[in-house]
PDB file of the backbone (N, CA, C, O) and the ligand in Angstrom, with CONECT records:
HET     ZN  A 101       1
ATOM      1  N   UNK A   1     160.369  74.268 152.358  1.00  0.00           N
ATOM      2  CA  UNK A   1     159.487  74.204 153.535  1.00  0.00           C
ATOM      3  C   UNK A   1     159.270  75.606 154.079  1.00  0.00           C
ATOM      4  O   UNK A   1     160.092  76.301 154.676  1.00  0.00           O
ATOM      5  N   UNK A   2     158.237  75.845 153.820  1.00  0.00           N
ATOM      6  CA  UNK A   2     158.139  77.286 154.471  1.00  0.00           C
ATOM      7  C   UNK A   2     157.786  77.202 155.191  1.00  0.00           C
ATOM      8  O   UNK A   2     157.058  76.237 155.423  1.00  0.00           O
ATOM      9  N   UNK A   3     158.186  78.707 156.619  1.00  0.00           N
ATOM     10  CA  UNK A   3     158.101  78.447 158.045  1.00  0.00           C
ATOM     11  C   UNK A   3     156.566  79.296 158.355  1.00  0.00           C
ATOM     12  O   UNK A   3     156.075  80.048 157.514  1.00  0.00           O
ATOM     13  N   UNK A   4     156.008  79.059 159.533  1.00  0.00           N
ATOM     14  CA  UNK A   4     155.169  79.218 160.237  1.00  0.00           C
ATOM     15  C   UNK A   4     154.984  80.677 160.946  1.00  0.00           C
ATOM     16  O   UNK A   4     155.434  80.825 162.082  1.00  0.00           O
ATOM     17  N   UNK A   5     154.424  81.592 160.386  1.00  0.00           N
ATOM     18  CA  UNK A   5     154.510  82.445 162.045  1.00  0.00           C
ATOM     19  C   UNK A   5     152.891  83.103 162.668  1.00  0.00           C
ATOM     20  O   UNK A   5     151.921  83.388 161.965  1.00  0.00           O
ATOM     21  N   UNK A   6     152.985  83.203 164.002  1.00  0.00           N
ATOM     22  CA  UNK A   6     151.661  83.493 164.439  1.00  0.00           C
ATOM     23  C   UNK A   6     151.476  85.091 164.331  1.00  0.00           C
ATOM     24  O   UNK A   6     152.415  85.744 164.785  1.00  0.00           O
ATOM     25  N   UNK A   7     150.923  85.455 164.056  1.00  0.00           N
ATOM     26  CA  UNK A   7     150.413  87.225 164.458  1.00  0.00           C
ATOM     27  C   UNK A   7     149.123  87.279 164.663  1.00  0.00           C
ATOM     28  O   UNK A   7     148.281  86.388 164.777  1.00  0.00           O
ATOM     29  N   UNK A   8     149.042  88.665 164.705  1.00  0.00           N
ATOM     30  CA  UNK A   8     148.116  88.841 165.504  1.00  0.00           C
ATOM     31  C   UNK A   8     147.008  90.201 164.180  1.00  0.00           C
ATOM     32  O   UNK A   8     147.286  91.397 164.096  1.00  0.00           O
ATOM     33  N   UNK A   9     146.420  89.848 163.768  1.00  0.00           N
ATOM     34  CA  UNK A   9     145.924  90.383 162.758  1.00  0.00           C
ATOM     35  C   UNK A   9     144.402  91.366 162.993  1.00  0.00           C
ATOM     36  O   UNK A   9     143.745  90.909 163.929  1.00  0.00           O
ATOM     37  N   UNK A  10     143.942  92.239 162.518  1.00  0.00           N
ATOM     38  CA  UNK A  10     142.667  92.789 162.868  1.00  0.00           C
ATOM     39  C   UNK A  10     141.841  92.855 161.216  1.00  0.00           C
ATOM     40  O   UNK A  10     141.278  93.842 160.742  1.00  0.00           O
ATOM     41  N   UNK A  11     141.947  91.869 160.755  1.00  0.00           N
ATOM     42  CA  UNK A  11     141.379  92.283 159.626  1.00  0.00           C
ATOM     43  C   UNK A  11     140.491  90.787 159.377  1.00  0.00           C
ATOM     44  O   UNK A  11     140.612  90.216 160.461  1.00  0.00           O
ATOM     45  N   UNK A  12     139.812  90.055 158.629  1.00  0.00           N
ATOM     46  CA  UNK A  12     138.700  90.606 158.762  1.00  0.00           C
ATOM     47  C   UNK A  12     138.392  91.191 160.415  1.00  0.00           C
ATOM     48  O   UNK A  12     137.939  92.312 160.645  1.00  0.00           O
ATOM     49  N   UNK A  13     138.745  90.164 161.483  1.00  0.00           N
ATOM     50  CA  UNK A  13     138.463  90.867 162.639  1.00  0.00           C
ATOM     51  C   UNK A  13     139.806  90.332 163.459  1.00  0.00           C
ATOM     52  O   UNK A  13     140.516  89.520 162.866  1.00  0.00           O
ATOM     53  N   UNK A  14     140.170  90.735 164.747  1.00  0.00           N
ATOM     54  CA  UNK A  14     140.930  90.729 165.637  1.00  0.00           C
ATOM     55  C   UNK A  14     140.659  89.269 166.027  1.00  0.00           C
ATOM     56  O   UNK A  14     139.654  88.680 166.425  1.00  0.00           O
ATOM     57  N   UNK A  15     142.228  88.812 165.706  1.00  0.00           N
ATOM     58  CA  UNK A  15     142.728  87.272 165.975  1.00  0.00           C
ATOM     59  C   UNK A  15     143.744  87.119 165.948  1.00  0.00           C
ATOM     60  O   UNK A  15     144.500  87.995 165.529  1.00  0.00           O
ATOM     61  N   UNK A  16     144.175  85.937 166.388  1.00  0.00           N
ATOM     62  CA  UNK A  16     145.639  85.395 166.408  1.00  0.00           C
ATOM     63  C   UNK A  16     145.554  84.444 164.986  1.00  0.00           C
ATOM     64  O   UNK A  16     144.564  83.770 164.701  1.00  0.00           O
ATOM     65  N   UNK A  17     146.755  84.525 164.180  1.00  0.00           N
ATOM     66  CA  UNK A  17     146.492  83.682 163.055  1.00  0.00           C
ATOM     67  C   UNK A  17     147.628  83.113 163.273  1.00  0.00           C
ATOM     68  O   UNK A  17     148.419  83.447 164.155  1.00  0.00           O
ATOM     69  N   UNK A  18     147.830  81.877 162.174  1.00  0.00           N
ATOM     70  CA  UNK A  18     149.194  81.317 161.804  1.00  0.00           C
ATOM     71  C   UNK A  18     149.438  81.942 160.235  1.00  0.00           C
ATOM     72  O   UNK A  18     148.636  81.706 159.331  1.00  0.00           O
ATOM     73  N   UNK A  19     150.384  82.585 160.085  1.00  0.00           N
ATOM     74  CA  UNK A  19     150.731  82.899 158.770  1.00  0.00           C
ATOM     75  C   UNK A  19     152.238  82.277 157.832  1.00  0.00           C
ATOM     76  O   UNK A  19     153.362  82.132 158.313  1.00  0.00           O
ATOM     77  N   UNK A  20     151.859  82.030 156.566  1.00  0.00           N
ATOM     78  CA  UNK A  20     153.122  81.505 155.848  1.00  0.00           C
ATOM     79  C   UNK A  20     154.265  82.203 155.920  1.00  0.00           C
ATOM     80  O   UNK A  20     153.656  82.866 156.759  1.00  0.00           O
ATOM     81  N   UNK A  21     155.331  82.712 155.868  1.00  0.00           N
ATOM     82  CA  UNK A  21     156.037  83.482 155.738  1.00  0.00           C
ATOM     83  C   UNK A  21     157.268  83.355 154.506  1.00  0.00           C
ATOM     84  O   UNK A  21     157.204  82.318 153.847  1.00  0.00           O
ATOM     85  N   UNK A  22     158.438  84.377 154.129  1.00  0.00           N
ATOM     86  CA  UNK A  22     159.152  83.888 152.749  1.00  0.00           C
ATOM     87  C   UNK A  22     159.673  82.956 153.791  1.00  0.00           C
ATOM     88  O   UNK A  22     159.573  82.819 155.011  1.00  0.00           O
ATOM     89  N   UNK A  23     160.504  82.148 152.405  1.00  0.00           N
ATOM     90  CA  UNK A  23     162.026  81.287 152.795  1.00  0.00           C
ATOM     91  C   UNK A  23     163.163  82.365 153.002  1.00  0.00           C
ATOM     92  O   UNK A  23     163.431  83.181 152.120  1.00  0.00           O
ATOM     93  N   UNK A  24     163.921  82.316 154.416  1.00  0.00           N
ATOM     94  CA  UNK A  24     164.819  83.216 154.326  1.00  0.00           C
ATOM     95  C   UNK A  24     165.855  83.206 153.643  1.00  0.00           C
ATOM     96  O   UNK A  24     166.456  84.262 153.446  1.00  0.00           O
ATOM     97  N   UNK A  25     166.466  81.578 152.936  1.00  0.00           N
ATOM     98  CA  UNK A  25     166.978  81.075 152.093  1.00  0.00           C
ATOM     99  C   UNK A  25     166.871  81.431 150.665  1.00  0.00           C
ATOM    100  O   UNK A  25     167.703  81.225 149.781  1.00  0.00           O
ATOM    101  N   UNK A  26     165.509  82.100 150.565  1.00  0.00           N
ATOM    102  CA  UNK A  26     165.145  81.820 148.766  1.00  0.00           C
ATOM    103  C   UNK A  26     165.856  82.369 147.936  1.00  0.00           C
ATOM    104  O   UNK A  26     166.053  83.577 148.073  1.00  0.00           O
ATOM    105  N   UNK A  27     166.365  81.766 146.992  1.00  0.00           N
ATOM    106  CA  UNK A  27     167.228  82.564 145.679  1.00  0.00           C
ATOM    107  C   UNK A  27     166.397  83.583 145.454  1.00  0.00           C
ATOM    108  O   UNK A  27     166.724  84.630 146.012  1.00  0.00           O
ATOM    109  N   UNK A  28     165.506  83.603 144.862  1.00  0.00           N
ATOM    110  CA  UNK A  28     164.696  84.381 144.466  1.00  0.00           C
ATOM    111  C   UNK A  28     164.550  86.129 144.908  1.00  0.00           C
ATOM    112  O   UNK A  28     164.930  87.079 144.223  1.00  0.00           O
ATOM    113  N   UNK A  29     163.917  86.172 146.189  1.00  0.00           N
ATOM    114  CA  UNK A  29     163.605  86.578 147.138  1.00  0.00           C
ATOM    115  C   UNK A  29     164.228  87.456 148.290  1.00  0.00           C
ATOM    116  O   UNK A  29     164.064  88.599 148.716  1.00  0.00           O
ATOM    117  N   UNK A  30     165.168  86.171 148.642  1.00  0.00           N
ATOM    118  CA  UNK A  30     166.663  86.812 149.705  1.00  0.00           C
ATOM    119  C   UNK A  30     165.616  86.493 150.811  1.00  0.00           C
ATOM    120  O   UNK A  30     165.990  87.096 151.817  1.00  0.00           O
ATOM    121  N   UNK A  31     164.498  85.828 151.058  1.00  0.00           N
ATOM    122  CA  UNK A  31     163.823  86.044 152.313  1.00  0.00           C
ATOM    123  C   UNK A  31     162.930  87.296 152.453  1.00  0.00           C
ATOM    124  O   UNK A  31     162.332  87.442 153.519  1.00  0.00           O
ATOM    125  N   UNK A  32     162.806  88.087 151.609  1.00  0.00           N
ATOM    126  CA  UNK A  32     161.531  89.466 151.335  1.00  0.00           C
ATOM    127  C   UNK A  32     160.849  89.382 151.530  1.00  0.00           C
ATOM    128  O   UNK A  32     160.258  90.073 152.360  1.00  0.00           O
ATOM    129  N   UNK A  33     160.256  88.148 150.694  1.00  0.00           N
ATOM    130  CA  UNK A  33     159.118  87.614 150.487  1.00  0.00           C
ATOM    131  C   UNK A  33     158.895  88.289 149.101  1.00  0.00           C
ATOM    132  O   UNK A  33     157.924  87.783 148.538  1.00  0.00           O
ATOM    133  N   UNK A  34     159.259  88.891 148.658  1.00  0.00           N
ATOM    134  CA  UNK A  34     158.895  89.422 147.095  1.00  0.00           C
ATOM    135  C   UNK A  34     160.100  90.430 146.491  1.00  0.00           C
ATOM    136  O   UNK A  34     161.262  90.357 146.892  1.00  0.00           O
ATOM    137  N   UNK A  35     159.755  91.156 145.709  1.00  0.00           N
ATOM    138  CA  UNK A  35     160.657  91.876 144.645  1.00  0.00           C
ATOM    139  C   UNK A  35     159.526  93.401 144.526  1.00  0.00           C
ATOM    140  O   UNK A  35     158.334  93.414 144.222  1.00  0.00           O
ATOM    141  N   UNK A  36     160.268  94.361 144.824  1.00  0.00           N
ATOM    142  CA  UNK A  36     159.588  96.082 144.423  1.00  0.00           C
ATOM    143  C   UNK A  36     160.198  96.318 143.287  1.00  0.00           C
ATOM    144  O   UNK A  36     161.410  96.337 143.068  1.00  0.00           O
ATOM    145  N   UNK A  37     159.267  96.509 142.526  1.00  0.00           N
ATOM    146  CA  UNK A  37     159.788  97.642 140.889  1.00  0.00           C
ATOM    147  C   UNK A  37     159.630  98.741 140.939  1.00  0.00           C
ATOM    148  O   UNK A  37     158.452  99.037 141.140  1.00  0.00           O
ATOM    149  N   UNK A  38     160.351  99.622 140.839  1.00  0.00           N
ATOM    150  CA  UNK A  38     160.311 100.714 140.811  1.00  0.00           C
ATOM    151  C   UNK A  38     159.800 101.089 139.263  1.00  0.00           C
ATOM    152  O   UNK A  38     160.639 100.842 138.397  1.00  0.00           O
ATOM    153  N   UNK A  39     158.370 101.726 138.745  1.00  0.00           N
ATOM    154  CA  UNK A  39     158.925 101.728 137.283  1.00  0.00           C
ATOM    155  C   UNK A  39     158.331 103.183 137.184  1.00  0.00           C
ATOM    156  O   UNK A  39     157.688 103.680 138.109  1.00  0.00           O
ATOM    157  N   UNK A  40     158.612 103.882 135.902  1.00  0.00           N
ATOM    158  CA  UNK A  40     158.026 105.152 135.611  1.00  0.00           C
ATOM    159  C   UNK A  40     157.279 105.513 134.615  1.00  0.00           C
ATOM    160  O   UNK A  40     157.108 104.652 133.752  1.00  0.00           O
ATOM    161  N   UNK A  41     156.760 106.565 134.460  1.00  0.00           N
ATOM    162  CA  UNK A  41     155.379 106.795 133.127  1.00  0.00           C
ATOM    163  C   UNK A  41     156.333 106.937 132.221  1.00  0.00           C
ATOM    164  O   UNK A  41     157.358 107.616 132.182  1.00  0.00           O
ATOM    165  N   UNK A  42     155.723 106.026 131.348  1.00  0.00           N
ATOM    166  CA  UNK A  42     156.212 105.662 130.266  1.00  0.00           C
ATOM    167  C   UNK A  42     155.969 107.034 128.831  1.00  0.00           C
ATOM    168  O   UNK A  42     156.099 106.796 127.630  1.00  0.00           O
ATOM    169  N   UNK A  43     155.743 107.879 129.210  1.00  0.00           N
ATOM    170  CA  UNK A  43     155.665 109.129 128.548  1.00  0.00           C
ATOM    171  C   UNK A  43     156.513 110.566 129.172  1.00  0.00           C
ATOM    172  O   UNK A  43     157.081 111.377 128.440  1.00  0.00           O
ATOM    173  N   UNK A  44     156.468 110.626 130.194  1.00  0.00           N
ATOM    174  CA  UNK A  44     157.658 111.537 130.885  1.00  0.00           C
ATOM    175  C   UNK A  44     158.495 110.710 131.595  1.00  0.00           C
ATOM    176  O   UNK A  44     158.941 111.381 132.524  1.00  0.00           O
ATOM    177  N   UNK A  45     158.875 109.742 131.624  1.00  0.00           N
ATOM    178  CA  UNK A  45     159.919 108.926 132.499  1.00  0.00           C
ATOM    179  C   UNK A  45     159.989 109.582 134.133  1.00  0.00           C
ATOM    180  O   UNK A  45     161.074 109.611 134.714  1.00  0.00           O
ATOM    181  N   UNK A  46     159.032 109.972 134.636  1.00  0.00           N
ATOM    182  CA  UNK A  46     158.753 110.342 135.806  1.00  0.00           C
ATOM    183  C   UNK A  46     158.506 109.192 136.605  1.00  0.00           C
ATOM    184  O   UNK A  46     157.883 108.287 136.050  1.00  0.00           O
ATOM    185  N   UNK A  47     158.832 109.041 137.706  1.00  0.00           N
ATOM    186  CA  UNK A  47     158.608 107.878 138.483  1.00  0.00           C
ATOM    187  C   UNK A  47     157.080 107.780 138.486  1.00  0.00           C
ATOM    188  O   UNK A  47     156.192 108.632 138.484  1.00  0.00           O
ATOM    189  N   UNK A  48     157.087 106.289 138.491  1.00  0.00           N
ATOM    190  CA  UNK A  48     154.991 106.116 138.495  1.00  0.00           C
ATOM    191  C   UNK A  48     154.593 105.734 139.573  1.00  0.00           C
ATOM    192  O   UNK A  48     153.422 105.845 139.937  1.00  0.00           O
ATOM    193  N   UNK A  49     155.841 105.046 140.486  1.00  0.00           N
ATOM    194  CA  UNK A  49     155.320 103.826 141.675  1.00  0.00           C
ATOM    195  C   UNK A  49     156.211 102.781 141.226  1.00  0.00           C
ATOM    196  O   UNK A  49     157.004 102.452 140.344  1.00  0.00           O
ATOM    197  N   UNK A  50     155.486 102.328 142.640  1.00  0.00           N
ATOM    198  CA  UNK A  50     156.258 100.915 142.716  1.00  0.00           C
ATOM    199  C   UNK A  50     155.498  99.555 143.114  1.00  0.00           C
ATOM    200  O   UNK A  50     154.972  99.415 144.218  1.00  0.00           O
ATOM    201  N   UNK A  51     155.487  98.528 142.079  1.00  0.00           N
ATOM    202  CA  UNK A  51     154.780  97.528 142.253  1.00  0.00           C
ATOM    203  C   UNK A  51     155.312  96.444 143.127  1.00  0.00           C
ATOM    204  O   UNK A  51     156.490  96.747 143.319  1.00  0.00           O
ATOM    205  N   UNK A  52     155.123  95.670 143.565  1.00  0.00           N
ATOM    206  CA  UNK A  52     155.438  94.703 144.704  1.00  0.00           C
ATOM    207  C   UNK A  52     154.933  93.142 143.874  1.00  0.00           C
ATOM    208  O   UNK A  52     153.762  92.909 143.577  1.00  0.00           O
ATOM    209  N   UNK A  53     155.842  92.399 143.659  1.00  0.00           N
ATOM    210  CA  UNK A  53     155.369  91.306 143.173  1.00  0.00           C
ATOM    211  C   UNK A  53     155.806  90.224 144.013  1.00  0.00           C
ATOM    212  O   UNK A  53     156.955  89.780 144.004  1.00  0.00           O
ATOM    213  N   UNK A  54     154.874  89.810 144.734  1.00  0.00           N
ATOM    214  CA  UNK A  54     155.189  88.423 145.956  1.00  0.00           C
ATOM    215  C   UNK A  54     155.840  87.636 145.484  1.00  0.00           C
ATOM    216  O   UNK A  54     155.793  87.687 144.255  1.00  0.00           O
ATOM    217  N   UNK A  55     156.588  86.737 145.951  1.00  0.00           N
ATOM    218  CA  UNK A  55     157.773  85.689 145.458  1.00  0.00           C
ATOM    219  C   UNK A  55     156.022  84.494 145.730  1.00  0.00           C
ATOM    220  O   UNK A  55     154.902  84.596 146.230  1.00  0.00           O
ATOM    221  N   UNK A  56     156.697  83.691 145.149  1.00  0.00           N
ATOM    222  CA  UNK A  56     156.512  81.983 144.605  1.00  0.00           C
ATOM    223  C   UNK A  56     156.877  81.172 146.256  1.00  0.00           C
ATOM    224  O   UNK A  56     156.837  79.942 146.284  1.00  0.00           O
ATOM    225  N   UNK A  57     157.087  81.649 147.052  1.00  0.00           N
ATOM    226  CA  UNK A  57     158.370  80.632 148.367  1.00  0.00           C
ATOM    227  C   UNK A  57     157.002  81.241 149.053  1.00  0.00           C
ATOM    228  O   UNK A  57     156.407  80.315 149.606  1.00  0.00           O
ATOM    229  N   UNK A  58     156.679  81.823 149.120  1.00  0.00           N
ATOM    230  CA  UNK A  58     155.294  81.683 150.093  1.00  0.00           C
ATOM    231  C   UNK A  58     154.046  81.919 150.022  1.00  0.00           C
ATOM    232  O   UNK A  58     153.878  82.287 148.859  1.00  0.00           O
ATOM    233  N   UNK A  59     152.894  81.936 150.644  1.00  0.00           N
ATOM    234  CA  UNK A  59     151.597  82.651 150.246  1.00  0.00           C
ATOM    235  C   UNK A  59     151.126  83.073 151.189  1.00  0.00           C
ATOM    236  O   UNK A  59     150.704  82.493 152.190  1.00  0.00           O
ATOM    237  N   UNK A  60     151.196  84.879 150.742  1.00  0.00           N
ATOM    238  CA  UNK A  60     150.478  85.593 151.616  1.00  0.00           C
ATOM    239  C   UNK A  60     148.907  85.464 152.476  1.00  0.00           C
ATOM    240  O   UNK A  60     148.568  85.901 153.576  1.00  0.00           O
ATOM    241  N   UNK A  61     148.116  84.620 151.380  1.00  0.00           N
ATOM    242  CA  UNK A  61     146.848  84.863 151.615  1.00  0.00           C
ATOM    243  C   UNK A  61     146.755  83.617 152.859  1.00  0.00           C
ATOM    244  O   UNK A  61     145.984  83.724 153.813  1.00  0.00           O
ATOM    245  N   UNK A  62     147.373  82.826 152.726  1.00  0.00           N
ATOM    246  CA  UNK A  62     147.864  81.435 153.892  1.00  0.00           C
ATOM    247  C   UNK A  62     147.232  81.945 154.754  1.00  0.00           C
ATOM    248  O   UNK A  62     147.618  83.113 154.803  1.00  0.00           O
ATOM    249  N   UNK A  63     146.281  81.735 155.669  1.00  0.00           N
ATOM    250  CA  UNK A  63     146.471  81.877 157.135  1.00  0.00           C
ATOM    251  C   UNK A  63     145.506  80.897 157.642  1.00  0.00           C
ATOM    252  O   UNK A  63     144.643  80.358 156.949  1.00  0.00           O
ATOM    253  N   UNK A  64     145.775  80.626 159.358  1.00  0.00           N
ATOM    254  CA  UNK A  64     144.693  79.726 159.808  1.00  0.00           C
ATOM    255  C   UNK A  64     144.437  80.517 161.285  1.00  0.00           C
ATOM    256  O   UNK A  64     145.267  81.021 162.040  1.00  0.00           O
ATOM    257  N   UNK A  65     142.976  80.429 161.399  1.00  0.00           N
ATOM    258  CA  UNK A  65     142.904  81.612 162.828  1.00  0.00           C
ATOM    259  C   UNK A  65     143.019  80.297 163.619  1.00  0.00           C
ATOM    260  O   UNK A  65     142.580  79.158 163.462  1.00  0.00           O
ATOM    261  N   UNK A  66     144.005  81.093 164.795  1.00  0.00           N
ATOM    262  CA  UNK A  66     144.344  80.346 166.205  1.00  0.00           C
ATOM    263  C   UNK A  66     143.000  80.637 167.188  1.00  0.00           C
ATOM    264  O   UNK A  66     142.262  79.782 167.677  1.00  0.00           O
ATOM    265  N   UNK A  67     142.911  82.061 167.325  1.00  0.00           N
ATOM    266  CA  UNK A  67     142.515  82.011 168.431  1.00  0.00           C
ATOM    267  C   UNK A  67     141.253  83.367 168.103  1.00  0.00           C
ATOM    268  O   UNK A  67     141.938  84.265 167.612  1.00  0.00           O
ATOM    269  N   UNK A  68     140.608  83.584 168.131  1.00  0.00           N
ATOM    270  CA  UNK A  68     139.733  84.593 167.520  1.00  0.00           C
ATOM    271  C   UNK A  68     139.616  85.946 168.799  1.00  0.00           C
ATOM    272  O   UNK A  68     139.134  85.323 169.745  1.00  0.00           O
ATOM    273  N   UNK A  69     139.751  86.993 169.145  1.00  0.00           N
ATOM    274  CA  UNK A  69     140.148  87.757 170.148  1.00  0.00           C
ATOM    275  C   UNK A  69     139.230  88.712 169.777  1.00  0.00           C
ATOM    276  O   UNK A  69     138.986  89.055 168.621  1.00  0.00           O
ATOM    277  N   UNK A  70     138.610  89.233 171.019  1.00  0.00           N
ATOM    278  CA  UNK A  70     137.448  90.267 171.325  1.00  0.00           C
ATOM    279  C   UNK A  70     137.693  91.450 170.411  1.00  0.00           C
ATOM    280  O   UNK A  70     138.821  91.543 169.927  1.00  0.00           O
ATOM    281  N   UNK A  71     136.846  92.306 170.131  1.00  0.00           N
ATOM    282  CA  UNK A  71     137.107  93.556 170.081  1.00  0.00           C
ATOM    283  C   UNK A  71     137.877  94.677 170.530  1.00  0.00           C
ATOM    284  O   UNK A  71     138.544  95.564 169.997  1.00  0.00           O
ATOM    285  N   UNK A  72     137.506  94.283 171.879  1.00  0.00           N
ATOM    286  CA  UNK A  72     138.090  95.465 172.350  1.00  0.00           C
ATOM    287  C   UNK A  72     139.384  95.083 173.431  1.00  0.00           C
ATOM    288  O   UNK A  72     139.814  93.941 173.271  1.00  0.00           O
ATOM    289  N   UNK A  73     139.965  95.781 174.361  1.00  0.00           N
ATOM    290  CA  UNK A  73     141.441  95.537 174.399  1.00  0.00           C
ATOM    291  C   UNK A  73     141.743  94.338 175.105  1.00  0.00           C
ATOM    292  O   UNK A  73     141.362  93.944 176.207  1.00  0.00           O
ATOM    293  N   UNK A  74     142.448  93.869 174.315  1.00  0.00           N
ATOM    294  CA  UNK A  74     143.230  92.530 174.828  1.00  0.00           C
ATOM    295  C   UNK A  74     144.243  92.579 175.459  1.00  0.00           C
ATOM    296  O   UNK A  74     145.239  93.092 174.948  1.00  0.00           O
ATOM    297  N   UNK A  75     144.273  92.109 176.628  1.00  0.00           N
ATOM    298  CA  UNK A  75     145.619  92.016 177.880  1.00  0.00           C
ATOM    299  C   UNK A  75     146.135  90.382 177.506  1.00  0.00           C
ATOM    300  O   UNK A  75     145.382  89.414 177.397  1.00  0.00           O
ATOM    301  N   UNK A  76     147.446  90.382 177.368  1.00  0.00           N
ATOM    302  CA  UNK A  76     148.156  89.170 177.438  1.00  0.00           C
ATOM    303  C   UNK A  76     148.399  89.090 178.894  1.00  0.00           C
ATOM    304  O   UNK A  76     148.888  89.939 179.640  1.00  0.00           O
ATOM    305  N   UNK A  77     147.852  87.605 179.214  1.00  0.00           N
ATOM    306  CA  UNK A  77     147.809  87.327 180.816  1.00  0.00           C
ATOM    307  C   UNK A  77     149.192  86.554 180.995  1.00  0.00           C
ATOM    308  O   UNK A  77     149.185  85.626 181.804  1.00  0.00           O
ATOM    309  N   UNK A  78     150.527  86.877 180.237  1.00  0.00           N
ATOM    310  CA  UNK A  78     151.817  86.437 180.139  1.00  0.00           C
ATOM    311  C   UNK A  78     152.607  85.944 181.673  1.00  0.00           C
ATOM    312  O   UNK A  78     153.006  84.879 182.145  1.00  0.00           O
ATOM    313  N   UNK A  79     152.551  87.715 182.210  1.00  0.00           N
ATOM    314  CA  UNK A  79     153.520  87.751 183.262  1.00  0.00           C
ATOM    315  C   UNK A  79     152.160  89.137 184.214  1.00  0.00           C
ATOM    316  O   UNK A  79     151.394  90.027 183.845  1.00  0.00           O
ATOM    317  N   UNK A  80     152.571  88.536 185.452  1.00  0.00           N
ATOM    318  CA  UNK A  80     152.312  90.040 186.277  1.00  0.00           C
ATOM    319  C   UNK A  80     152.941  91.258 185.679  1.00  0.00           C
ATOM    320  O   UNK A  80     154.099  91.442 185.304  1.00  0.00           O
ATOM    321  N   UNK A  81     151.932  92.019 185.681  1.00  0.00           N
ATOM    322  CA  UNK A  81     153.145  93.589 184.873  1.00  0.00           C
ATOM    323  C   UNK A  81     153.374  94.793 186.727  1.00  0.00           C
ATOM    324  O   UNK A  81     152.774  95.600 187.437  1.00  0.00           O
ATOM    325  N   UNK A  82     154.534  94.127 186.608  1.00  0.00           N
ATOM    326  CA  UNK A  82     154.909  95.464 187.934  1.00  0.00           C
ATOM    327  C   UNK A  82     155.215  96.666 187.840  1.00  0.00           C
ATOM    328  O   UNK A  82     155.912  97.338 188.600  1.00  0.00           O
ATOM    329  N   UNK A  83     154.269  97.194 186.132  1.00  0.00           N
ATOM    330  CA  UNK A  83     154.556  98.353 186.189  1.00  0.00           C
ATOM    331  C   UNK A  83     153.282  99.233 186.340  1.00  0.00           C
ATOM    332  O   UNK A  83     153.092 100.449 186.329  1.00  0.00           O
ATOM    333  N   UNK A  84     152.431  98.069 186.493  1.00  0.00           N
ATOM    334  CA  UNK A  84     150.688  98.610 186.836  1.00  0.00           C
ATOM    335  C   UNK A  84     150.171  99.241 187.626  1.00  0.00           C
ATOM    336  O   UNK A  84     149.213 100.013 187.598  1.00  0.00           O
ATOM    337  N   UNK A  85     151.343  98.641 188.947  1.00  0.00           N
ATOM    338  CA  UNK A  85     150.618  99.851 190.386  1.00  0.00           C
ATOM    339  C   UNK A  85     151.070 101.450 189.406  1.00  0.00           C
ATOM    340  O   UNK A  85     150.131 102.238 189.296  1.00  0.00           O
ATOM    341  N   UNK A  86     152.234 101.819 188.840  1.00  0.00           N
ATOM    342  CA  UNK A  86     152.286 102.684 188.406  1.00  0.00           C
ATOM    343  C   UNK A  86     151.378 103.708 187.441  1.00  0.00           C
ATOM    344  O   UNK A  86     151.294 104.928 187.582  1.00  0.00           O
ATOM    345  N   UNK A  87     150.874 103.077 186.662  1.00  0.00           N
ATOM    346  CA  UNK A  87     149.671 103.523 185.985  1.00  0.00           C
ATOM    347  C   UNK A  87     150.673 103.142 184.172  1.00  0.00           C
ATOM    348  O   UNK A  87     150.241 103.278 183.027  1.00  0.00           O
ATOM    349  N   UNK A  88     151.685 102.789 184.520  1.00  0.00           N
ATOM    350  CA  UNK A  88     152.668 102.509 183.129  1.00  0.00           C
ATOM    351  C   UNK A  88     152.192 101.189 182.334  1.00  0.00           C
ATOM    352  O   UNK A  88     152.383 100.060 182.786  1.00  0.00           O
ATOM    353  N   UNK A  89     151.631 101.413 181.250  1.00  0.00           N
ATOM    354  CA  UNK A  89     151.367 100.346 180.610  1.00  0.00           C
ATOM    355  C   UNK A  89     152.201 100.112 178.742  1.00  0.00           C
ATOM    356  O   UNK A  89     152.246 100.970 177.860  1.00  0.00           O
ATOM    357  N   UNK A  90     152.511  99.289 178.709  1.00  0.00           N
ATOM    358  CA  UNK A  90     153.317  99.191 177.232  1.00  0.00           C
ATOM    359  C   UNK A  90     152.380  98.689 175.909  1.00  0.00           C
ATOM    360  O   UNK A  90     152.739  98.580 174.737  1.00  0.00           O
ATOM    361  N   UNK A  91     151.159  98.443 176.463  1.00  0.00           N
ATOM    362  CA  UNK A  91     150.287  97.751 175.573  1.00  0.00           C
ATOM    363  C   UNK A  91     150.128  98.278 174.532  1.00  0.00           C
ATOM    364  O   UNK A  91     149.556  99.339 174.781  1.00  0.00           O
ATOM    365  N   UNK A  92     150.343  98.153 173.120  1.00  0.00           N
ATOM    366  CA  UNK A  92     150.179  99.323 171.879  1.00  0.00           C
ATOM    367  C   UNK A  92     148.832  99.214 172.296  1.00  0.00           C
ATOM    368  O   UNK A  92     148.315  98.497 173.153  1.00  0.00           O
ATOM    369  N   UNK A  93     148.166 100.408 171.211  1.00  0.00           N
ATOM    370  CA  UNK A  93     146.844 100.804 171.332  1.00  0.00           C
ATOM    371  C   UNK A  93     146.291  99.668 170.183  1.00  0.00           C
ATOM    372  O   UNK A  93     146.895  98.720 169.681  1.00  0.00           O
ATOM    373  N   UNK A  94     144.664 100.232 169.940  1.00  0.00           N
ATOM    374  CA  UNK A  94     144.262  99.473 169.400  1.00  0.00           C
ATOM    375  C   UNK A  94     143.302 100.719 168.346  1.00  0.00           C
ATOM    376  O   UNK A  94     142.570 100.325 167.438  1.00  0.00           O
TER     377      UNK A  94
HETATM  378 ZN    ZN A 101     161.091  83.932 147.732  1.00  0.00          ZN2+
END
């Protein structure tokens, strides 16, 4: 059963999605969600990169948009922020 999580994504555009995530359980995996190879050129044994092969326990491409969110900056209307009279804001950028 793979678990659920929401983020908050800007690609194709700025939204809230639900995304699949690994099993934190998975043999496989360990909960990664995948496996990095490190491999090298096969003619100087120089490192080449490293490939990333997604585990089987989830799917990345999964998602379902929650909530579809403007362009431009989004305030979470959570809590009063009492750090506003200050001019202090924590909001990452965008
Ligand atoms: Zn896995």
């Amino acid at each position: 059963m793979a678990r659920l999580r929401i983020e908050r994504t800007a690609c194709p555009r700025p939204a809230l999605v639900l995304t699949d995530t690994p099993r934190p359980d998975c043999p496989d995996c360990g909960g990664d969600g995948g496996t990095a190879y490190d491999h090298g050129d096969p003619e100087t044994g120089e490192y080449a990169g490293t490939e990333w092969e997604s585990c089987t326990c989830w799917n990345q491409q999964r998602c379902w948009v929650l909530l579809p969110l403007p362009r431009r900056r989004w305030r979470p209307r959570r809590h009063p922020d009492p750090w506003a009279a200050n001019g202090y804001s924590d909001e990452p950028p965008f």
